[in-house]
C-alpha positions as CSV (number, residue, x, y, z in Angstrom):
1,X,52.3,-32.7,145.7
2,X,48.6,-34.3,145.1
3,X,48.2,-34.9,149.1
4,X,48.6,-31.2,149.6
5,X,46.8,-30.1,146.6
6,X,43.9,-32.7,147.5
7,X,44.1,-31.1,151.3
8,X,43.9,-27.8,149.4
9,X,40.9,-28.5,147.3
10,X,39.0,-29.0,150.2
11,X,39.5,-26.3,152.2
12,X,38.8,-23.8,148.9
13,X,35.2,-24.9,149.4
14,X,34.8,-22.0,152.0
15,X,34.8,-18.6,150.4
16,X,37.2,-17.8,153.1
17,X,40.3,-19.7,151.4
18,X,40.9,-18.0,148.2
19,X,44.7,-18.1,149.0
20,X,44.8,-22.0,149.3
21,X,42.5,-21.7,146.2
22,X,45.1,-19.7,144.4
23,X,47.8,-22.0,145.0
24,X,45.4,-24.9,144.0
25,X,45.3,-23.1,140.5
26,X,48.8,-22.3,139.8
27,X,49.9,-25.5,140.8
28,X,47.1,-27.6,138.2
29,X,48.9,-25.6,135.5
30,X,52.1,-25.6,136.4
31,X,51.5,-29.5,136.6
32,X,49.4,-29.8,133.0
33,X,52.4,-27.7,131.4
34,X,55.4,-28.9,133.1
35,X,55.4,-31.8,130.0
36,X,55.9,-29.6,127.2
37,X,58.4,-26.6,129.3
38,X,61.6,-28.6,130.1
39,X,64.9,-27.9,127.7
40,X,66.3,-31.1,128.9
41,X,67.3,-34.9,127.2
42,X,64.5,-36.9,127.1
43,X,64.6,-39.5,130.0
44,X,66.6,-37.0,132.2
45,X,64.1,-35.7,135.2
46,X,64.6,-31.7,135.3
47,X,65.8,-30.1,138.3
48,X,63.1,-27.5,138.6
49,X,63.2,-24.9,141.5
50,X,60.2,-23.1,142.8
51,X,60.4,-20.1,144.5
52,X,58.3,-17.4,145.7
53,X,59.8,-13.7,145.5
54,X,58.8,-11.0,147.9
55,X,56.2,-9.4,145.0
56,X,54.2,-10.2,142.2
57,X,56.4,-9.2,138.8
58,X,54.7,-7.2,136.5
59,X,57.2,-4.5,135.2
60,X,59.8,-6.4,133.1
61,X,62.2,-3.7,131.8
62,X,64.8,-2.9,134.5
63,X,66.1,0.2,133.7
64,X,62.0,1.6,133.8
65,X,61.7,0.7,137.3
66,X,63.9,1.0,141.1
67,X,61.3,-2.3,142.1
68,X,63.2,-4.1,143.3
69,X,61.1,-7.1,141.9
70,X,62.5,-6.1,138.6
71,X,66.1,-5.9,139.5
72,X,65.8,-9.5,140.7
73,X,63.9,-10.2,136.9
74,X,67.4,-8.1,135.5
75,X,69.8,-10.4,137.3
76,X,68.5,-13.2,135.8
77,X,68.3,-12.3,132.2
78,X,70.8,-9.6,132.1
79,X,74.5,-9.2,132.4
80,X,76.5,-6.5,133.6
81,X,80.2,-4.9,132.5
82,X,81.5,-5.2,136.1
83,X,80.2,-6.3,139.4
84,X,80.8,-5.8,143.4
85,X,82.1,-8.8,145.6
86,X,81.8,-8.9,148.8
87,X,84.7,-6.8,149.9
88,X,83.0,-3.6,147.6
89,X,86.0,-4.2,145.1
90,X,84.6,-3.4,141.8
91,X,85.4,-7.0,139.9
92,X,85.3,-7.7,135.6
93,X,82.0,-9.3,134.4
94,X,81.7,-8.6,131.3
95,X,84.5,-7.0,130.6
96,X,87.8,-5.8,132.1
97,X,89.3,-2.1,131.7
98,X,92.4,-0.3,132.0
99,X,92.3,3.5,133.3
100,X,94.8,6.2,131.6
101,X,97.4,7.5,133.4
102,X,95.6,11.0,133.7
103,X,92.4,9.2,134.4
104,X,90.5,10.4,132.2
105,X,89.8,7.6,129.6
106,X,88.7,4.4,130.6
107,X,88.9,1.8,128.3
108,X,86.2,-1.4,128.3
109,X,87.4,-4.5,126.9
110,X,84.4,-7.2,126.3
111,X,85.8,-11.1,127.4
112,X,84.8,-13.7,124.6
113,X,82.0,-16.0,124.1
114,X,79.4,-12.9,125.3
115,X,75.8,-14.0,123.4
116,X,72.5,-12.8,123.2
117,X,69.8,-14.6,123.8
118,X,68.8,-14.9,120.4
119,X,72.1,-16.0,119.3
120,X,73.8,-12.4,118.2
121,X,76.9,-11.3,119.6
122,X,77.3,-9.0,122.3
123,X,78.9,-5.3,120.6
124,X,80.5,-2.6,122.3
125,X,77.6,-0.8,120.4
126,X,75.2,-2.4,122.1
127,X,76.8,-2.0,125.5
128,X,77.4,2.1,124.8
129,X,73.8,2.0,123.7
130,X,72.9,0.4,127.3
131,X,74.7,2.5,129.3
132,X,73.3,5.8,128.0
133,X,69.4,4.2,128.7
134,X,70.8,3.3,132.0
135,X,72.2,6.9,132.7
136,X,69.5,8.6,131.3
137,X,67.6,6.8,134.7
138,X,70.2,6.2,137.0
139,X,71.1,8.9,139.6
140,X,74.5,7.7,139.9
141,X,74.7,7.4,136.2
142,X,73.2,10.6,135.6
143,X,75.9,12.0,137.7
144,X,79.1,10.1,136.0
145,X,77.6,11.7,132.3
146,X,77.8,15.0,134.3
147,X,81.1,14.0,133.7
148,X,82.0,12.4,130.9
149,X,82.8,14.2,127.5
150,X,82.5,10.7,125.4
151,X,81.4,7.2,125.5
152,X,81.6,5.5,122.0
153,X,82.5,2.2,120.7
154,X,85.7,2.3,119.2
155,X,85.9,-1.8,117.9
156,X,83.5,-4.3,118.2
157,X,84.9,-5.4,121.6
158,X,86.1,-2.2,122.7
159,X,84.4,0.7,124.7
160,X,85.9,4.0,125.5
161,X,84.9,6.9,127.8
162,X,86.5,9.9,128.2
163,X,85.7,12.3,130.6
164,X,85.8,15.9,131.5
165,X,87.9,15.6,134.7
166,X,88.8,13.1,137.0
167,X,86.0,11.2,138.6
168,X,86.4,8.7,141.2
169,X,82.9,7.1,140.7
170,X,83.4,5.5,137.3
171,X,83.5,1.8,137.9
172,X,81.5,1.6,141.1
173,X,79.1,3.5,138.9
174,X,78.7,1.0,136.3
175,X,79.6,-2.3,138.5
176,X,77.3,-1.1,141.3
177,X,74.5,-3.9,142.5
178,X,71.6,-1.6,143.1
179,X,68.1,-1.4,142.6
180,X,68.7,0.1,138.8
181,X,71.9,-1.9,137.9
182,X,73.7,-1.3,133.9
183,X,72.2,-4.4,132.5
184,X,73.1,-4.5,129.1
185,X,70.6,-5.1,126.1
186,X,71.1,-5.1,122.5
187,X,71.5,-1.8,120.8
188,X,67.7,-2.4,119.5
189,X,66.2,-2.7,122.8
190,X,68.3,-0.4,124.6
191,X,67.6,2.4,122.1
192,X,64.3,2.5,123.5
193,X,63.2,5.9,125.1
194,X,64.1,5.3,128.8
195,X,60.6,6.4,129.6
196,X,59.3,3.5,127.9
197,X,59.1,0.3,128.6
198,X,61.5,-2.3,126.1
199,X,58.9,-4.8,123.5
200,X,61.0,-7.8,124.5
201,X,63.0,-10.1,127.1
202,X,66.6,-10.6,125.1
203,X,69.7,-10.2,127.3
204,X,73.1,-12.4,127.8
205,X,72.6,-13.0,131.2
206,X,72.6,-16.8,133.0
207,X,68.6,-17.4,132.4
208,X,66.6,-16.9,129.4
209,X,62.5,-15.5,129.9
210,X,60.4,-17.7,128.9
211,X,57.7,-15.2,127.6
212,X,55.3,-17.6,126.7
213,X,54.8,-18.6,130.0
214,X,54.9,-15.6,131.7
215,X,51.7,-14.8,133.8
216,X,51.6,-11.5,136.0
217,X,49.7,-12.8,139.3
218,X,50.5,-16.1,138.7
219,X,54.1,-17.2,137.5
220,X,57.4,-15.9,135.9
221,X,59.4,-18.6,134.5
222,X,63.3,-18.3,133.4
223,X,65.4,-21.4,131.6
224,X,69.4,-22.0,131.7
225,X,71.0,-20.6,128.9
226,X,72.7,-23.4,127.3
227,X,75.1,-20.2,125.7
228,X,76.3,-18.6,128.8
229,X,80.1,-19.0,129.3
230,X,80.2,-18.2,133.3
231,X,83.5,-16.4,134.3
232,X,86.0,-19.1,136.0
233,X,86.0,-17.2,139.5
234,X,83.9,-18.3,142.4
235,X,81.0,-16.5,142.6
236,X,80.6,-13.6,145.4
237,X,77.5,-11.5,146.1
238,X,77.1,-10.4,141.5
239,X,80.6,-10.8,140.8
240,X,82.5,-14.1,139.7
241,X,81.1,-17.1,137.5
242,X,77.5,-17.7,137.2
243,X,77.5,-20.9,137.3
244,X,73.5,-22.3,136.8
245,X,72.5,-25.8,138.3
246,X,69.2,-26.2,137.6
247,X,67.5,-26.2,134.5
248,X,64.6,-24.1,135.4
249,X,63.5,-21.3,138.2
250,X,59.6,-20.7,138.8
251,X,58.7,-17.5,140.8
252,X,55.6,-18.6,142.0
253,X,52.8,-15.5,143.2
254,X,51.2,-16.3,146.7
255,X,50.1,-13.1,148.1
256,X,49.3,-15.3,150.7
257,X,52.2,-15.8,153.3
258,X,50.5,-18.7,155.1
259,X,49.8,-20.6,152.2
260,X,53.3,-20.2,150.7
261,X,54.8,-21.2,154.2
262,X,52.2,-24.3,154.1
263,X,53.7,-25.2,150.4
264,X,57.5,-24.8,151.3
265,X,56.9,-27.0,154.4
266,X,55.6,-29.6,152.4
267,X,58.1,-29.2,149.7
268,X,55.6,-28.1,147.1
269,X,57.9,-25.2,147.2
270,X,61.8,-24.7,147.5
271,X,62.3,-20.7,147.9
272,X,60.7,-18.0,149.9
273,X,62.3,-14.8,149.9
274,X,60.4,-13.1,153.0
275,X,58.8,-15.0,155.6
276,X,56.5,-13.0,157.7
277,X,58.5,-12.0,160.8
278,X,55.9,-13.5,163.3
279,X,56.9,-17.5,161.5
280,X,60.3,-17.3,162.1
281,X,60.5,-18.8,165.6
282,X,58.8,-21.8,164.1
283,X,60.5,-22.0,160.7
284,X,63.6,-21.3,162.4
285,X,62.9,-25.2,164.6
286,X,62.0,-27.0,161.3
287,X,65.1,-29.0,160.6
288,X,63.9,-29.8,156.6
289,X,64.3,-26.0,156.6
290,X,67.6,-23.1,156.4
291,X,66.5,-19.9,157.8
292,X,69.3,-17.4,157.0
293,X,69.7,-13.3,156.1
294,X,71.0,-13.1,152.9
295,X,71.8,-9.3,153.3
296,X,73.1,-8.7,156.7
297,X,72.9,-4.7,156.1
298,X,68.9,-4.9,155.3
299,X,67.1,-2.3,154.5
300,X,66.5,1.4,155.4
301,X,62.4,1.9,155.1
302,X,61.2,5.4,154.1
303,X,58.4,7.7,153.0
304,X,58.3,9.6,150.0
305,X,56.1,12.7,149.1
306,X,55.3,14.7,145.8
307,X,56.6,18.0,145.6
308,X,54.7,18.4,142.8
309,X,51.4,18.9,143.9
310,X,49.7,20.2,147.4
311,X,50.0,19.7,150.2
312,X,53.4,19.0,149.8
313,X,54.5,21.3,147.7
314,X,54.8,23.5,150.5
315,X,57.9,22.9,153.0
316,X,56.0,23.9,156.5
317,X,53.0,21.2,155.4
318,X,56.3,18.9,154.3
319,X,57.6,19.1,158.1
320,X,54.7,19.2,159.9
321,X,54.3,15.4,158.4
322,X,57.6,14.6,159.3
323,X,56.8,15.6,162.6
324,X,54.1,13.6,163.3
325,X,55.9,10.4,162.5
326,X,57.2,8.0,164.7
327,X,60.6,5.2,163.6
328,X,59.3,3.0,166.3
329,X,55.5,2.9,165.7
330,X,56.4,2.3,162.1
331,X,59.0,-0.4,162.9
332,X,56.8,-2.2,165.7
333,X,54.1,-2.3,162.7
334,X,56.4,-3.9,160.5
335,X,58.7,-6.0,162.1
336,X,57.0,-6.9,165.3
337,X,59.9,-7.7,166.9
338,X,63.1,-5.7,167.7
339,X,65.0,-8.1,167.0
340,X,64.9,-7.3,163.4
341,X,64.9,-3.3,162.9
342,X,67.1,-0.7,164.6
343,X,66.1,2.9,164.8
344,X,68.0,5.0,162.8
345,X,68.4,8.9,161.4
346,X,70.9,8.6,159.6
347,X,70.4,9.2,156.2
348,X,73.3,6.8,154.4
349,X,72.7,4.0,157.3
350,X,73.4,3.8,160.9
351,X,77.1,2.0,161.1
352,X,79.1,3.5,158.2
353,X,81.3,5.8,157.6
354,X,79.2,8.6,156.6
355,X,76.6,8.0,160.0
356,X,75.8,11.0,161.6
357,X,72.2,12.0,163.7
358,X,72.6,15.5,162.5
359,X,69.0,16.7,161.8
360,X,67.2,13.4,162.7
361,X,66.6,13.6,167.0
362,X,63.0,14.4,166.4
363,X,62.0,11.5,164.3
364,X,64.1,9.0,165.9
365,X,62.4,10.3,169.7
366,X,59.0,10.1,168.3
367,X,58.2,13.5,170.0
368,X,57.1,15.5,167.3
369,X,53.4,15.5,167.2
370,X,52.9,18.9,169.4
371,X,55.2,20.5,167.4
372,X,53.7,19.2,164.2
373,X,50.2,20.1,165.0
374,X,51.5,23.7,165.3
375,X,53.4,24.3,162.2
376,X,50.0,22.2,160.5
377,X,48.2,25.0,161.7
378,X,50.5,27.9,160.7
379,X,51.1,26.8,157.1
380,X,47.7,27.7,156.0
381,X,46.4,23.7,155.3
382,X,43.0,24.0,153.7
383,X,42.3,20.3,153.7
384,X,43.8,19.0,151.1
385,X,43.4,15.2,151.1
386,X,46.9,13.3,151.6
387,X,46.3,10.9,149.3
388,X,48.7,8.0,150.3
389,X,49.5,4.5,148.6
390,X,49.0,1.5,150.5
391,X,49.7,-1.5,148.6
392,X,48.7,-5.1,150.6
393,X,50.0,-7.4,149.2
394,X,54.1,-7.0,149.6
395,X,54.8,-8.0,153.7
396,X,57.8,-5.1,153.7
397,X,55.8,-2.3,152.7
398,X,52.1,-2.9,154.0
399,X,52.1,-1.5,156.9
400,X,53.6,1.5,156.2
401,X,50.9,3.7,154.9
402,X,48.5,2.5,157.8
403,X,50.4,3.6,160.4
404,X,51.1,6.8,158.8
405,X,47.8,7.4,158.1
406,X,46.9,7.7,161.7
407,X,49.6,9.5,162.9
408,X,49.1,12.3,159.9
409,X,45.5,12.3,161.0
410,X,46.5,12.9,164.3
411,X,48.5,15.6,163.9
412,X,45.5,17.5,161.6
413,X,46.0,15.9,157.8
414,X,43.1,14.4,156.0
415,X,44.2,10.8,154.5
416,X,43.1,9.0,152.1
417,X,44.0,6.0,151.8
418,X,44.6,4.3,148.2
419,X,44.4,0.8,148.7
420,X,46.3,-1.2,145.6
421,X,48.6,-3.9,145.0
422,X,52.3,-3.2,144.9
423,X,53.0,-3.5,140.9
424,X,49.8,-0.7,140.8
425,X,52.1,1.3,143.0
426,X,55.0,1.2,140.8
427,X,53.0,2.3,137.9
428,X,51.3,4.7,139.5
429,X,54.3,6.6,140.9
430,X,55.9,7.5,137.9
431,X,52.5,9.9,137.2
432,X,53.3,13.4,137.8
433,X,49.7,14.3,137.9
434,X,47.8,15.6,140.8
435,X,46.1,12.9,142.9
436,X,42.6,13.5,141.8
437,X,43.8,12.6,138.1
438,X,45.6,9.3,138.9
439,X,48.9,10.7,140.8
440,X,49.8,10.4,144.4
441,X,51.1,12.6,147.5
442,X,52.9,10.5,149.6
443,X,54.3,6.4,149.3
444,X,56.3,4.0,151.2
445,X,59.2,1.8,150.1
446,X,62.5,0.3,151.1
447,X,65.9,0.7,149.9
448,X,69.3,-1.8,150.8
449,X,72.0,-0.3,152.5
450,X,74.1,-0.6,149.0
451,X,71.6,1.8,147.4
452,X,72.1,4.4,150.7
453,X,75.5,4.1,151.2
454,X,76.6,7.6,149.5
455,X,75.4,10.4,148.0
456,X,75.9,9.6,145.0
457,X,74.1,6.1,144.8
458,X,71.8,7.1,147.0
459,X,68.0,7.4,145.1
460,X,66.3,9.8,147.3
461,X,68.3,12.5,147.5
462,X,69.2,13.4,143.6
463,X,67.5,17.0,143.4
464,X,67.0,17.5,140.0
465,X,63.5,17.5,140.0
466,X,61.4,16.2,136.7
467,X,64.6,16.2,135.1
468,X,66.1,13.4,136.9
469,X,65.3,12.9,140.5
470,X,63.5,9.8,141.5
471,X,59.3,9.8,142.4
472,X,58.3,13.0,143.9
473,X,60.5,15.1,142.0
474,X,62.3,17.1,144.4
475,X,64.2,20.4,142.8
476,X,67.0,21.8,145.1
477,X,70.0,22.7,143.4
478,X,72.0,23.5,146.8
479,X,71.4,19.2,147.0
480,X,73.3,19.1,143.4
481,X,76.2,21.2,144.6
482,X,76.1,19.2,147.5
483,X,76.5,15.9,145.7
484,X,78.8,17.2,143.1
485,X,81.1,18.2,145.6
486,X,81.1,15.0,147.4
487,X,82.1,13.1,144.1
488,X,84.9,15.7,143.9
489,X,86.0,15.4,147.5
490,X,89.7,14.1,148.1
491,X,89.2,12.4,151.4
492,X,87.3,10.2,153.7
493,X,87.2,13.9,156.1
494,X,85.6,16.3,153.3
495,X,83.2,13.4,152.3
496,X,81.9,13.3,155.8
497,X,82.0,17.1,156.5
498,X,79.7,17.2,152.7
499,X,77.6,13.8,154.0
500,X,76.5,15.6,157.3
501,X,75.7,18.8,155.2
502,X,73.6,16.6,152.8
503,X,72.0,15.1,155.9
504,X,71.3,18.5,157.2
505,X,69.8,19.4,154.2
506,X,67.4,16.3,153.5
507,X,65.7,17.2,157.5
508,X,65.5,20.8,156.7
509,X,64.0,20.4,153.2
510,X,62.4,17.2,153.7
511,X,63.6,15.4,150.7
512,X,62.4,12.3,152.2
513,X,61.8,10.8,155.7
514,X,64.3,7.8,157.0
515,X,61.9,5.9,159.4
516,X,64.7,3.4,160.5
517,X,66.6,0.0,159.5
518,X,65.0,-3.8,159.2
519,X,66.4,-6.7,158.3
520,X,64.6,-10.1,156.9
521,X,65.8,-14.0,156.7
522,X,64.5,-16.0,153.5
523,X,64.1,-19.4,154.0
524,X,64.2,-22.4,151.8
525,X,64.8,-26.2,152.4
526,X,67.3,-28.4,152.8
527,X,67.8,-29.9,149.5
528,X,68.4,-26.3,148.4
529,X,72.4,-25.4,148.6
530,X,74.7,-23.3,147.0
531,X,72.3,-19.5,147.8
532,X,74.6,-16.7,147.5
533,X,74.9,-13.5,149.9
534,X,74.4,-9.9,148.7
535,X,72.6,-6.7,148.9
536,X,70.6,-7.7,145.5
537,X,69.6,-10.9,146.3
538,X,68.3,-14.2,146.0
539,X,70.2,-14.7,142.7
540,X,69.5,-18.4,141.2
541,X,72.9,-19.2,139.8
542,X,75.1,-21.8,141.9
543,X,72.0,-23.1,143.5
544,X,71.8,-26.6,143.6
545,X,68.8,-28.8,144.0
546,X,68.9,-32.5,145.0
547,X,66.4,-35.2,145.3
């Protein structure tokens, strides 16, 4: 490490390095700390891993946020009732259940040796606590109350929920590895107002957050929890025992992808979640390094407006955007490289059972910007300033707004352009006020095929408005009967008959606008092994480290 920090301390003496001088900084701490951090025997070297995430972590409570910065934060503190393997088969985590013969109770039964992190035992009262914060947020878990006529804690170990009629939903619900997972928290925490944020890190899970060390911008560090009785099963995508093999996990901010690349190839660090797309040829010919997609199904990439708030408020000003964009402008920006995106209309991913193109020929062509221009100028637009989100400092979701920007312009929209980091743009989307007091019009994000893959996980399309629905508030109660009927559907047929309906309805509305399908390898080195496969990965547990 002091041969590349000494190379590093050099080059900082230009003004034009302030990534290299960054890493110079985090590293002199990390180094005049690392004595006092390690919960190890004395005269036992730590096995430390260093890794750098795909964003900065700011927001720490993951039932506030979607980010999916602080889902990756959840999995390492938190624990869940049930989890997915790889096969979608809903799997015991927590705890197992048994479903009534009329299926309408289902009955949670906790395992032993569940702790929290400050020693307490995990309750059913906590957990029924949790999953009412959770479904307060959740749109699947909003749905499954919709349903339910009780959840209570009947024993110390024992939850029950009954519901109102059969629901076919109720365990992928709460087992379900998206971007707002059922973590569970003690009752104290998860009483909380789901609208605020939780005071502290306490959870069961495999890791324990070492507050004291946390610095947004700089590091997030997490501990093994000495307490944590894995479950014996293998592990598979969040399901099975998670098993931890290292005694600490340092997420590591370099905004910087360069300088995070120049650090993992000279094994100053282990991890890096998202290599830019334009490295991967030469990372991919480094034998000290593994270069492998962790989530074969990506991501689906996607722009969000307000509905709150003009211009988008009105439906023609609503299509004439979608119009104007282009998958393929946006993907090329992105990606660079075909290789790694697919373009793609179809609103639960391209490749599943519910795929269809209904609705999405214009977007996927790119041949809308006549047609956009026209309805811009029949809707009565008076100028209203677009004001769009760009954060730069997140590779998936930079170059986004940029390349909207001047294809909105082009089809007659003023833009401005708000430029902010990405944890600013996860704050500043919850506002619901107009743009001029500190809201927004229009953002850009990513979701994993897991959180698209029906519509009743899926975020974007919940229609609830400010009762519920996700940022931009969308109100549309034909989109409720739509989804409720799905969750009642008896077959693979109805679903996709009510799917393509749902699609229809998301292009004619514009609920949101699919701009097409990407994928991403991380990479890490050699001495790394053990680095599980899912849709909400990296997770840290069964990674091994060796010298």
């Amino acid at each position: 490490m002091t041969s590349v920090l000494t190379e590093l301390s050099l080059r900082t003496k230009s003004p034009s390095n302030r990534a290299s001088a960054h890493f110079h900084r985090v590293f002199s701490v990390l180094i005049a700390t690392a004595a006092l951090c390690f919960p190890v025997e004395a005269g036992t070297k730590p096995k430390v891993l260093s890794v750098v995430m795909h964003s900065d972590l700011r927001v720490i409570d993951p039932i506030y946020t979607t980010a999916y910065i602080t889902r990756d934060h959840g999995y390492m503190v938190y624990d869940t009732l049930l989890a997915t393997d790889s096969h979608l088969k809903i799997r015991p985590q927590m705890a197992d259940w048994k479903v009534s013969d009329d299926k309408l109770t289902y009955t949670f039964t906790l395992r032993d040796g569940l702790k929290w992190h400050d020693g307490q035992p995990v309750t059913a009262e906590d957990c029924v606590a949790s999953l009412k914060r959770w479904a307060a947020r959740d749109g699947m878990g909003q749905k499954l109350m919709d349903f339910t006529a009780s959840l209570e804690a009947t024993d110390a170990k024992t939850i029950t929920l009954k519901l109102k009629e059969p629901y076919a939903y109720v365990l992928e619900s709460i087992g379900k590895p998206s971007s707002l997972p059922a973590f569970m928290m003690p009752k104290r925490l998860a009483e909380t107002p789901p609208d605020k944020s939780i005071p502290e890190q306490i959870g069961s899970g495999p890791f324990k957050f070492v507050t004291a060390e946390f610095q947004p911008g700089i590091k997030s560090v997490y501990v093994k929890n000495p307490d944590y009785v894995p479950r014996s099963e293998p592990p598979d995508w969040t399901s099975g025992g998670k098993v931890v093999k290292v005694d600490r996990v340092e997420w590591i901010t370099m905004a910087d992808p360069q300088t995070a690349l120049n650090a993992l190839q000279a094994g100053d660090i282990d991890f890096v979640e998202r290599p830019p797309w334009d490295m991967l040829s030469i990372l991919e010919n480094d034998r000290r390094l593994v270069v492998h997609t962790l989530d074969a199904a990506g991501f689906q990439t996607f722009g969000r407006m307000n509905f709150l708030h003009p211009p988008f408020n009105n439906l023609k000003m609503r299509r004439a955007a979608l119009l104007a964009l282009r998958q393929k402008d946006v993907l090329d920006a992105l990606t660079g490289n075909p290789k790694y995106y697919r373009l793609c209309g179809a609103v639960f991913g391209c490749d599943t059972p519910l795929a269809t193109d209904v609705g999405s020929e214009v977007l996927v062509k790119g041949n809308g910007m006549a047609e956009a221009r026209k309805l811009l100028a029949e809707s009565g637009y008076d100028g209203t300033p677009v004001a769009i989100m760009a954060p730069g400092d997140v590779l998936a979701v930079k170059s986004q707004p940029i390349v909207a920007a001047q294809l909105l312009r082009a089809a007659g929209f003023k833009v401005d352009v708000l430029a902010m980091d990405w944890q600013t743009l996860v704050t500043r989307r919850t506002s619901q006020k107009p743009p001029k007091e500190g809201g927004w019009n229009m953002f850009f994000s990513n979701l994993t095929g897991q959180d698209i893959a029906n519509p009743i996980t899926h975020l974007q399309i919940n229609g609830k408005g400010t009762n519920g629905a996700w940022f931009g508030w969308p109100r549309d109660s034909n989109m409720e009967e739509l989804r409720d009927a799905f969750a009642r559907a008896k077959s693979l047929e109805e679903q996709k008959e009510i799917a393509t309906e749902i699609q229809a309805r998301v292009y004619d509305q514009v609920i949101y606008i699919p701009l097409g399908q990407w994928t991403i390898p991380s990479v890490w080195r050699r001495e790394i092994s053990g680095v599980l496969d899912g849709p909400a990965t990296p997770v840290f547990w069964n990674v091994e480290k060796t010298d």
